[in-house]
Backbone and ligand atoms as CSV (ligand in chain L), in Angstrom:
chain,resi,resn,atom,element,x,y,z
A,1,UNK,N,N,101.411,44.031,73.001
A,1,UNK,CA,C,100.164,44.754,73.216
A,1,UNK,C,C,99.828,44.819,74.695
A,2,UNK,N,N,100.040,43.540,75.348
A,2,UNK,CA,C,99.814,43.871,76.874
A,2,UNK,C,C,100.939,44.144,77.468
A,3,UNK,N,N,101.874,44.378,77.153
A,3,UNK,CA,C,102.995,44.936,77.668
A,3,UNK,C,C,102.450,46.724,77.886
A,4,UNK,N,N,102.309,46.844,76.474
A,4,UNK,CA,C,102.103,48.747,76.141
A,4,UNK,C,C,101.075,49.420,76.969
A,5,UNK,N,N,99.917,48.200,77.305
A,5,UNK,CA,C,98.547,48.903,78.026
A,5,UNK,C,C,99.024,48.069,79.818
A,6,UNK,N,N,100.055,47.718,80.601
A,6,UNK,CA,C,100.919,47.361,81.398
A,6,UNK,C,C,101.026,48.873,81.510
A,7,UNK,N,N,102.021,49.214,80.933
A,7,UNK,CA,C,103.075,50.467,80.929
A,7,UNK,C,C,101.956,51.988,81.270
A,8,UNK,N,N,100.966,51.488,80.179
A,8,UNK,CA,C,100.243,52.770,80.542
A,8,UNK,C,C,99.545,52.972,81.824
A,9,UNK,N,N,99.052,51.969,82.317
A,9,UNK,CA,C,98.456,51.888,83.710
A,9,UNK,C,C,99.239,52.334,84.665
A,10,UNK,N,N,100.755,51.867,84.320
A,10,UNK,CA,C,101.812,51.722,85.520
A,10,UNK,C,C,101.964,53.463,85.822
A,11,UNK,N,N,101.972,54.297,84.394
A,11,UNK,CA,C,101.646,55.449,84.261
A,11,UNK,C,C,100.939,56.075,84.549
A,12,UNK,N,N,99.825,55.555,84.662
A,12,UNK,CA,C,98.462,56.269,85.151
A,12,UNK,C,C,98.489,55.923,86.918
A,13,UNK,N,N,99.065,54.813,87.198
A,13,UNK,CA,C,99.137,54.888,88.829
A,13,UNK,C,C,99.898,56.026,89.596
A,14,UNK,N,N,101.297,55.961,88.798
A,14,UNK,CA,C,102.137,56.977,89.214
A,14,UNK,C,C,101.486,58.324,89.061
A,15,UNK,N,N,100.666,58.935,87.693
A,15,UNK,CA,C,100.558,60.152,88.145
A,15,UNK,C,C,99.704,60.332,89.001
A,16,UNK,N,N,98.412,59.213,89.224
A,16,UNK,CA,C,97.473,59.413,90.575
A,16,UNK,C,C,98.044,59.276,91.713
A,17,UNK,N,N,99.499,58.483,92.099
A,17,UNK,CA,C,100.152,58.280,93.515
A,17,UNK,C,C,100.380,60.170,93.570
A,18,UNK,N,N,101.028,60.555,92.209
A,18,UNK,CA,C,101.533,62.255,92.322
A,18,UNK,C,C,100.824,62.573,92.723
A,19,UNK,N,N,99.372,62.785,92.039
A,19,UNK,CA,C,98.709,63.635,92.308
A,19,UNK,C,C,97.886,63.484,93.937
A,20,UNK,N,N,97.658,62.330,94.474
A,20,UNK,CA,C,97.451,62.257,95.768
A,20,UNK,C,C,98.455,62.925,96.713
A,21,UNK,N,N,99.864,62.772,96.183
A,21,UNK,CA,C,100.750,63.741,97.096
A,21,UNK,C,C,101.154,64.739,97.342
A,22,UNK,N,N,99.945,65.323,96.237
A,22,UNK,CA,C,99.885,67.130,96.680
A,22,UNK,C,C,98.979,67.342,97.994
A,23,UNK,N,N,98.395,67.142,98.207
A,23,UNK,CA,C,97.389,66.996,99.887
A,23,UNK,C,C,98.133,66.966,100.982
A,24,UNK,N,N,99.037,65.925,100.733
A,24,UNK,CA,C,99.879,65.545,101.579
A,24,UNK,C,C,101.049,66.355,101.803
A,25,UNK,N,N,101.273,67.163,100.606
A,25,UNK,CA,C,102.684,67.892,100.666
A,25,UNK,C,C,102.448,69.363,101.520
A,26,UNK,N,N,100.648,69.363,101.392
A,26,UNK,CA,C,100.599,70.639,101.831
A,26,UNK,C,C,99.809,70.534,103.474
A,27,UNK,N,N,99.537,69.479,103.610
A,27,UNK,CA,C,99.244,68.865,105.474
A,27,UNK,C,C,100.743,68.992,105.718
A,28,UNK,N,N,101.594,69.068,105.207
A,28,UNK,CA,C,103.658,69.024,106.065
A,28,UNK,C,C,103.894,69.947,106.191
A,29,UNK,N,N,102.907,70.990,105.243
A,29,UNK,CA,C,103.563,72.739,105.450
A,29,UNK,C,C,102.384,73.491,106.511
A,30,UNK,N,N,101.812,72.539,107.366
A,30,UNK,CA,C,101.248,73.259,108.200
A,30,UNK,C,C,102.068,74.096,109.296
A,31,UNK,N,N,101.900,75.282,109.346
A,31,UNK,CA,C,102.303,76.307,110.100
A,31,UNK,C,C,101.409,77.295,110.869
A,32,UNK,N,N,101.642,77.601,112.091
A,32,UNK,CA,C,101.117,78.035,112.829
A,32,UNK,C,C,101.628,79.564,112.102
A,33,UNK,N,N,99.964,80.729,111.965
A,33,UNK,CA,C,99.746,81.417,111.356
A,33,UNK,C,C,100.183,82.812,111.967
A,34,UNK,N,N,100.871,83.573,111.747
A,34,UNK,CA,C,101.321,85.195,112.260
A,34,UNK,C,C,100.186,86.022,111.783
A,35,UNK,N,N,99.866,87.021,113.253
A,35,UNK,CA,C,98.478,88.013,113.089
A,35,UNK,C,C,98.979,88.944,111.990
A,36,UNK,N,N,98.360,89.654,111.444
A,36,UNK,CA,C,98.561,90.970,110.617
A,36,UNK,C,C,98.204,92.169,111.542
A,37,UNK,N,N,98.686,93.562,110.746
A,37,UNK,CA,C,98.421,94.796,111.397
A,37,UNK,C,C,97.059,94.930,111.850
A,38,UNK,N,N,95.866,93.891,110.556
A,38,UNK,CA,C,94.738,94.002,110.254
A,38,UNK,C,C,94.012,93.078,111.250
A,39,UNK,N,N,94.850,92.147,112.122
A,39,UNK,CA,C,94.256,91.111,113.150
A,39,UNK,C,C,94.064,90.693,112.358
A,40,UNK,N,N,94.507,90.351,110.983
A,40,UNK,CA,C,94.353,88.368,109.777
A,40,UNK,C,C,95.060,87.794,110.533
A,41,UNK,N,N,94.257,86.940,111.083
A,41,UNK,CA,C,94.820,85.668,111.021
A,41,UNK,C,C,94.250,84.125,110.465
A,42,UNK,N,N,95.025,82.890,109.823
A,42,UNK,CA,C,94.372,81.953,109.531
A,42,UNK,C,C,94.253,80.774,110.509
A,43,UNK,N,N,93.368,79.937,110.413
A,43,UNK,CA,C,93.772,78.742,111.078
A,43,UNK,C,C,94.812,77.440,110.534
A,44,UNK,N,N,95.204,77.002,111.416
A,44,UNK,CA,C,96.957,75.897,110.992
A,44,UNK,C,C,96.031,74.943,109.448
A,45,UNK,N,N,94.733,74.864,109.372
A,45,UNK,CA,C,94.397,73.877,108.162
A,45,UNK,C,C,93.961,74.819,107.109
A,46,UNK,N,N,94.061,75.716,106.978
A,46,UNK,CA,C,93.339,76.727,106.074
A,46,UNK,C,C,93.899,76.905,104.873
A,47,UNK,N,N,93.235,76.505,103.882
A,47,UNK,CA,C,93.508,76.729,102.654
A,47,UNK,C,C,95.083,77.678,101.842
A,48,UNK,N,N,94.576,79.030,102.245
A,48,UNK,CA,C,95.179,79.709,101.986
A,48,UNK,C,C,96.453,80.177,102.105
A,49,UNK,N,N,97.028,79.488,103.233
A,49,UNK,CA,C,98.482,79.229,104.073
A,49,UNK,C,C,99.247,78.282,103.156
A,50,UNK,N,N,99.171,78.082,102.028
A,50,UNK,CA,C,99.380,77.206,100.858
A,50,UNK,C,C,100.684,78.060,100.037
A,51,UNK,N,N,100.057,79.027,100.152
A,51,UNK,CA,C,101.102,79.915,99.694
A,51,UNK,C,C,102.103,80.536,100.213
A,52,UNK,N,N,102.157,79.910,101.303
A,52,UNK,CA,C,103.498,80.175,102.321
A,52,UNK,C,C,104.318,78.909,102.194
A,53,UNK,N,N,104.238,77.701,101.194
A,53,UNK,CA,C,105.065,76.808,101.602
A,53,UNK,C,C,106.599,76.969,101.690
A,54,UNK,N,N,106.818,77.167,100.607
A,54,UNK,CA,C,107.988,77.728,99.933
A,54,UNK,C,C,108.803,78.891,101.168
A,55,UNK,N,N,108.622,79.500,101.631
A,55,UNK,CA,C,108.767,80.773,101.976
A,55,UNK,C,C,107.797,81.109,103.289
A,56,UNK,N,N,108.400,81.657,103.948
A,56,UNK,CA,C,107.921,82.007,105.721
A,56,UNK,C,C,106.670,83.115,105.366
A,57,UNK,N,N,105.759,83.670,105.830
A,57,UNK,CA,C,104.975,84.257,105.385
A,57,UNK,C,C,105.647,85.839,106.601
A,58,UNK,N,N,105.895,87.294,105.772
A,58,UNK,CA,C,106.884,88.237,106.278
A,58,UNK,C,C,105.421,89.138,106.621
A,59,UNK,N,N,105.625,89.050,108.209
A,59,UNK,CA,C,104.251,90.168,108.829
A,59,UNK,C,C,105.593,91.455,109.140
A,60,UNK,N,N,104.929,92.346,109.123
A,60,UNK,CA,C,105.882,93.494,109.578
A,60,UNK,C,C,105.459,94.014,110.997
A,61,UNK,N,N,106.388,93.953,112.236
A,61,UNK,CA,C,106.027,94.016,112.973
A,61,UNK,C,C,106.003,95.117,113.734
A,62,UNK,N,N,106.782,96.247,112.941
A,62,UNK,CA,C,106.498,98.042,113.300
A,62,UNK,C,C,105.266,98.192,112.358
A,63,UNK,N,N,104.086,98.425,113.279
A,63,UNK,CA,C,102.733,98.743,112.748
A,63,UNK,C,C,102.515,100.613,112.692
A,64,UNK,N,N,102.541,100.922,111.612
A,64,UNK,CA,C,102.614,102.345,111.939
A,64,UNK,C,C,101.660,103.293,113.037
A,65,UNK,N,N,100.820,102.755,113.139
A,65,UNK,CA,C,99.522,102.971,114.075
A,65,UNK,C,C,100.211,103.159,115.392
A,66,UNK,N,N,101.494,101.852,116.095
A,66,UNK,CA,C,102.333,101.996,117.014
A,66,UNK,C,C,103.439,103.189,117.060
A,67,UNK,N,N,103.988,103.056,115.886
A,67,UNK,CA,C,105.303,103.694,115.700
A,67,UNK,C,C,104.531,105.309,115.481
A,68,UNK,N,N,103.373,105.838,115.145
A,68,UNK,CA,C,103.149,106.999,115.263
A,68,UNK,C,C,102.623,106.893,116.562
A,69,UNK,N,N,102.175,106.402,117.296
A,69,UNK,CA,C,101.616,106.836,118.782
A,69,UNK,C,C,102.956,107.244,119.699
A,70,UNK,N,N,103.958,107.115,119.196
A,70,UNK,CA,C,105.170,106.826,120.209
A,70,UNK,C,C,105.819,108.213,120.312
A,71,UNK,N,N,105.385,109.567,118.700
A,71,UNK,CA,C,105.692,110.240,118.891
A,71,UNK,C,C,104.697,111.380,119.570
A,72,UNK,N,N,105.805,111.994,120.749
A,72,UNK,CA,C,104.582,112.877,121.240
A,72,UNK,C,C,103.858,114.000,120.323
A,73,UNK,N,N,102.986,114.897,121.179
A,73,UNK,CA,C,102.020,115.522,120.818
A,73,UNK,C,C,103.373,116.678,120.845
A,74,UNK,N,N,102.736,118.314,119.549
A,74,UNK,CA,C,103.847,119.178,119.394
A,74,UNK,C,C,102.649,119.851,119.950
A,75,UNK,N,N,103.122,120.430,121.251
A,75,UNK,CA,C,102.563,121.946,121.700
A,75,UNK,C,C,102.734,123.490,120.642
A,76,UNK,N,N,101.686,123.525,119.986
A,76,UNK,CA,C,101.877,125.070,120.017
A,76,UNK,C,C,100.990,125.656,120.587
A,77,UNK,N,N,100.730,127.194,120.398
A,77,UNK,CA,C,100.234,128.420,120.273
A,77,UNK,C,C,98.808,129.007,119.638
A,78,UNK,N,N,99.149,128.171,118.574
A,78,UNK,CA,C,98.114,129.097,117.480
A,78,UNK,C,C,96.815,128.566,117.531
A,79,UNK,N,N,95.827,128.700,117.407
A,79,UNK,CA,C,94.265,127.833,117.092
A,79,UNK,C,C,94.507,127.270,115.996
A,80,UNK,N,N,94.811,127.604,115.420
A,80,UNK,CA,C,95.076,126.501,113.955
A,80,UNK,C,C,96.339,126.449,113.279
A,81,UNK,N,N,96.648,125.431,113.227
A,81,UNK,CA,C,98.003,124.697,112.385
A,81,UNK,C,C,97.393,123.960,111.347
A,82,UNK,N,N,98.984,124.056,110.458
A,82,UNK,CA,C,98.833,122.603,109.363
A,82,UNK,C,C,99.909,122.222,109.368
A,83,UNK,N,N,99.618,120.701,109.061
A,83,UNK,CA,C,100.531,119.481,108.681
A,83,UNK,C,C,100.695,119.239,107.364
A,84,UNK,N,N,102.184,119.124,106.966
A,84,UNK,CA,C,101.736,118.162,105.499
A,84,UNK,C,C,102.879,117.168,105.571
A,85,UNK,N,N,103.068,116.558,106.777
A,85,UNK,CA,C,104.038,115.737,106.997
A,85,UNK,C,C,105.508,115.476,106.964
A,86,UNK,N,N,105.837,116.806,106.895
A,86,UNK,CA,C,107.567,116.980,106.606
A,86,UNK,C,C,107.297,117.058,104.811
A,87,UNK,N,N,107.583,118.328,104.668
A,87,UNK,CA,C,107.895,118.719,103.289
A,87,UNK,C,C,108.916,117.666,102.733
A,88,UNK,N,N,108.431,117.988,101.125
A,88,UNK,CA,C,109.071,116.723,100.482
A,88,UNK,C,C,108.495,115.381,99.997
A,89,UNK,N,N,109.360,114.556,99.377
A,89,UNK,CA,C,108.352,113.477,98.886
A,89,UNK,C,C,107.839,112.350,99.944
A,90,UNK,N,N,108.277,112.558,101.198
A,90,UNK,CA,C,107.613,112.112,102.074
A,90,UNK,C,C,106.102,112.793,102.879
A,91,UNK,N,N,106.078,114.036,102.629
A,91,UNK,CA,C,104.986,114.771,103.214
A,91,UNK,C,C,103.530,114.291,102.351
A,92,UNK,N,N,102.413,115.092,102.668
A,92,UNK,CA,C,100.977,114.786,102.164
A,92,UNK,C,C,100.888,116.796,101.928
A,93,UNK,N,N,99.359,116.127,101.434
A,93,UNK,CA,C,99.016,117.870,101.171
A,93,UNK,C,C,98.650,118.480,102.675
A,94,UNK,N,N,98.987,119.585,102.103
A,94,UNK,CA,C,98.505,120.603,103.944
A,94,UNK,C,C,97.311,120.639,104.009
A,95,UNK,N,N,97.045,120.012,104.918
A,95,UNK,CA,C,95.911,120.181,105.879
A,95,UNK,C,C,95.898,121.109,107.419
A,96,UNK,N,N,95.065,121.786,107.358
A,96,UNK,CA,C,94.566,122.759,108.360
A,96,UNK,C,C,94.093,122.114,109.957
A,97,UNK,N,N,94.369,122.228,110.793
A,97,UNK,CA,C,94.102,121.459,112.081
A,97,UNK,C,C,93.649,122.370,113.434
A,98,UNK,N,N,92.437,122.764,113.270
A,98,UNK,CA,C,91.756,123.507,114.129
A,98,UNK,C,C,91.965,122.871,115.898
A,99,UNK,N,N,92.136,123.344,116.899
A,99,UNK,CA,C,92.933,123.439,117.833
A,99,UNK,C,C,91.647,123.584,119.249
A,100,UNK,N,N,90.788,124.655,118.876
A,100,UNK,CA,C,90.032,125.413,120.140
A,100,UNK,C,C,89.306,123.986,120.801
A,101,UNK,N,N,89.096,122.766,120.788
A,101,UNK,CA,C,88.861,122.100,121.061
A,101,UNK,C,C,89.854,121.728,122.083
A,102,UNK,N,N,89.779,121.381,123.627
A,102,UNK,CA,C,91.203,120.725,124.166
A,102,UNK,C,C,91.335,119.296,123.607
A,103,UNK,N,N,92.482,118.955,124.280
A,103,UNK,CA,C,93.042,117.779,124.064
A,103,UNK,C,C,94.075,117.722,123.037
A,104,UNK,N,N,94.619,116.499,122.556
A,104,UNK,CA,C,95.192,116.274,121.060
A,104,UNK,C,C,94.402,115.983,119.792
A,105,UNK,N,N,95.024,116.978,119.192
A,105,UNK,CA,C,94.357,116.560,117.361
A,105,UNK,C,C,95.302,115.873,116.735
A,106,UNK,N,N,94.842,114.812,116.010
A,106,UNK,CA,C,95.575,114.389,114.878
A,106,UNK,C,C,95.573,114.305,113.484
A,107,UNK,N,N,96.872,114.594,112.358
A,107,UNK,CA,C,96.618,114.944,110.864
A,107,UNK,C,C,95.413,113.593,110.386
A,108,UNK,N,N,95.138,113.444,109.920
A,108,UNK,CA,C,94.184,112.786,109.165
A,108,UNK,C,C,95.229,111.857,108.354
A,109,UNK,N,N,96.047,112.182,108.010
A,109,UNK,CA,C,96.926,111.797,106.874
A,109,UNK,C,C,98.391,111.274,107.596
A,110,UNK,N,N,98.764,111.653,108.298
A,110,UNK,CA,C,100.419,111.150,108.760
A,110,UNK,C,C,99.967,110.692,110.338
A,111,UNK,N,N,99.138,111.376,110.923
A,111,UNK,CA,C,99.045,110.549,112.438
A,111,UNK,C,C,99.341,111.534,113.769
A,112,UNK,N,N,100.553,112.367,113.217
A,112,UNK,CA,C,100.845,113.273,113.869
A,112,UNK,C,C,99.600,114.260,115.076
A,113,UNK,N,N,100.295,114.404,116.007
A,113,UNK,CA,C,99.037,115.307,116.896
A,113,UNK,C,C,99.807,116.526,117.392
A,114,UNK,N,N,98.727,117.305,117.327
A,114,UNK,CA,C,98.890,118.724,118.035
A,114,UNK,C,C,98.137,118.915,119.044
A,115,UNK,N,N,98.318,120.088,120.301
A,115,UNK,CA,C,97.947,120.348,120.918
A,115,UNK,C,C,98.144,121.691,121.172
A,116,UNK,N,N,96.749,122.478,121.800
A,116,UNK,CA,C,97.463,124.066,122.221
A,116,UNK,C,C,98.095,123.914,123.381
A,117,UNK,N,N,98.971,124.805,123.880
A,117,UNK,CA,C,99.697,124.812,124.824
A,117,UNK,C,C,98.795,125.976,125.629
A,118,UNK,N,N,98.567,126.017,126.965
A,118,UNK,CA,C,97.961,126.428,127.589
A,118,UNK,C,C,98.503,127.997,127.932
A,119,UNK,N,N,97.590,129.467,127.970
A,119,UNK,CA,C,99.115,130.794,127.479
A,119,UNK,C,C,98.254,131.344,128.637
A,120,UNK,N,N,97.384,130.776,129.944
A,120,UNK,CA,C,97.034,131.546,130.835
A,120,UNK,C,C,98.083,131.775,131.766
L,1,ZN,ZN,ZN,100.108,115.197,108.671
């Protein structure tokens, strides 16, 4: 009889030693946190970085916001153009892009900019 209630304690220590060493398992996976496109970032004790133990947490570091600024502006002609992003299942719906304004316009939808080209 005191053997059996022995055993169970010895049981009940071990799963509280376990269960204390989840805290601990996740203070070892502290990692210094990578920004997002969105400027997320966490701090090295933050909860939520929990879910990176296992596995590196994957930021992508071509932000499209960059990778469309890089292409230039398309000079035309006309006061108004449309975009629908390269026909196909990569394009968006056409949108109309009024021009008489100087400077560059951009689609709303892909990023792309136009500009009139100057015909004095
Ligand atoms: Zn577009």
């Amino acid at each position: 009889m005191n053997s059996s209630i022995a055993r169970i304690q010895i049981k009940q220590s071990i799963l509280l030693r376990n269960a204390l060493n989840v805290p601990r398992r996740c203070m070892a996976a502290k990692t210094e946190d990578v920004v997002t496109h969105t400027g997320q970032k966490w701090q090295s004790d933050d909860y939520r970085l929990a879910r990176f133990m296992n596995a590196p947490k994957q930021v992508n570091k071509n932000w499209a916001v960059k990778l469309i600024a890089d292409v230039p502006p398309r000079e035309v002609t006309e006061r108004i153009v449309w975009c629908d992003g390269g026909s196909g299942p990569e394009g968006h719906p056409r949108v109309y892009i009024n021009l008489d304004k100087p400077g560059d316009h951009s689609c709303g939808y892909c990023g792309l900019r136009y500009t009139k080209k100057d015909c004095h």
